[in-house]
C-alpha positions, 0 to 999 in steps of 0.5 A: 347606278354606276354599278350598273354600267360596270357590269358587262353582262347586264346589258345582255341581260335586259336583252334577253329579258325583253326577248323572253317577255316579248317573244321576240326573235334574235337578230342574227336568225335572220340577218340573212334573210335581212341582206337579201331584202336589202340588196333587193331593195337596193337594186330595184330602188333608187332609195337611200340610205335613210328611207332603206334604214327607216323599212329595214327597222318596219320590216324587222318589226313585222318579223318579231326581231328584236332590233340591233343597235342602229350601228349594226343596222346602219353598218349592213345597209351600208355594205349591203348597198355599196355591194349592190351598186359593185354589181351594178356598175359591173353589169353596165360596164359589161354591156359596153363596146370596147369603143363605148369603153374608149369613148368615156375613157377620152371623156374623163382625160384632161386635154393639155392646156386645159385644167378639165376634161371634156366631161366637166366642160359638158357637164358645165353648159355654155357658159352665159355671158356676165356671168362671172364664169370663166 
C-alpha cells in the first residue's frame, strides 16, 4: 500500500484507465466550453456557488468527461464567477449619471462626528424605542 502513494504516476494511470474502459473524455476538451456555461449561469442567475458547483458536476457528466478534482472545479466556478460579477458591477456603473455616481458616493462618506455614514444609518432603520440600540 505505501508503494502505492509513492509512485507519482499511479494516479495518472488509474485516470487514464477509467478514461479508456469508460469512454470518457478529458476535462481539459472541454474547460472552455465549461466556463462559458459557467459565466452564462453566473450572469442570468442569482445561484451560488454550490448550486453553480453541484450542475457544473450534472453537466459534465451528461458530456461523458471525466471529473477534475473538486479544487479544480471549485477554483473555476469560483473565478469564472468573481469575473462575472467584474463585468456586472461595470455595466452598472456605466449606466449612471455623474450625479448618480456623486449621490452614492456621499452616501458611503462618514459625516464628521459621526462613527457612520448615511447609508449605515439608512440601512439600519429608525431605531425603535427600548430597544437597546443607540
Amino acid at each position: 500500500m505505501k508503494r502505492y502513494t509513492e509512485r507519482t504516476k499511479t494516479r495518472f494511470d488509474h485516470q487514464w484507465e477509467i478514461q479508456r474502459v469508460y469512454g470518457l473524455k478529458k476535462f481539459g476538451t472541454v474547460e472552455a466550453d465549461l466556463r462559458t456555461w459557467v459565466a452564462a449561469r453566473s450572469w442570468t442567475s442569482g445561484d451560488g456557488p454550490k448550486a453553480i458547483f453541484t450542475d457544473a458536476v450534472r453537466w459534465l457528466r451528461e458530456r461523458d468527461v471525466l471529473l477534475p478534482g473538486v479544487t479544480t472545479l471549485a477554483r473555476l466556478i469560483t473565478n469564472v464567477r468573481d469575473e462575472t460579477t467584474r463585468r456586472l458591477w461595470g455595466v452598472l456603473e456605466g449606466l449612471l449619471t455623474v450625479g448618480q455616481r456623486y449621490g452614492l458616493d456621499q452616501l458611503l462618506e462618514v459625516p464628521t462626528g459621526s462613527r457612520i455614514s448615511d447609508l449605515e444609518r439608512w440601512r439600519k432603520g429608525p431605531v425603535p424605542r427600548g430597544s437597546g440600540r443607540r
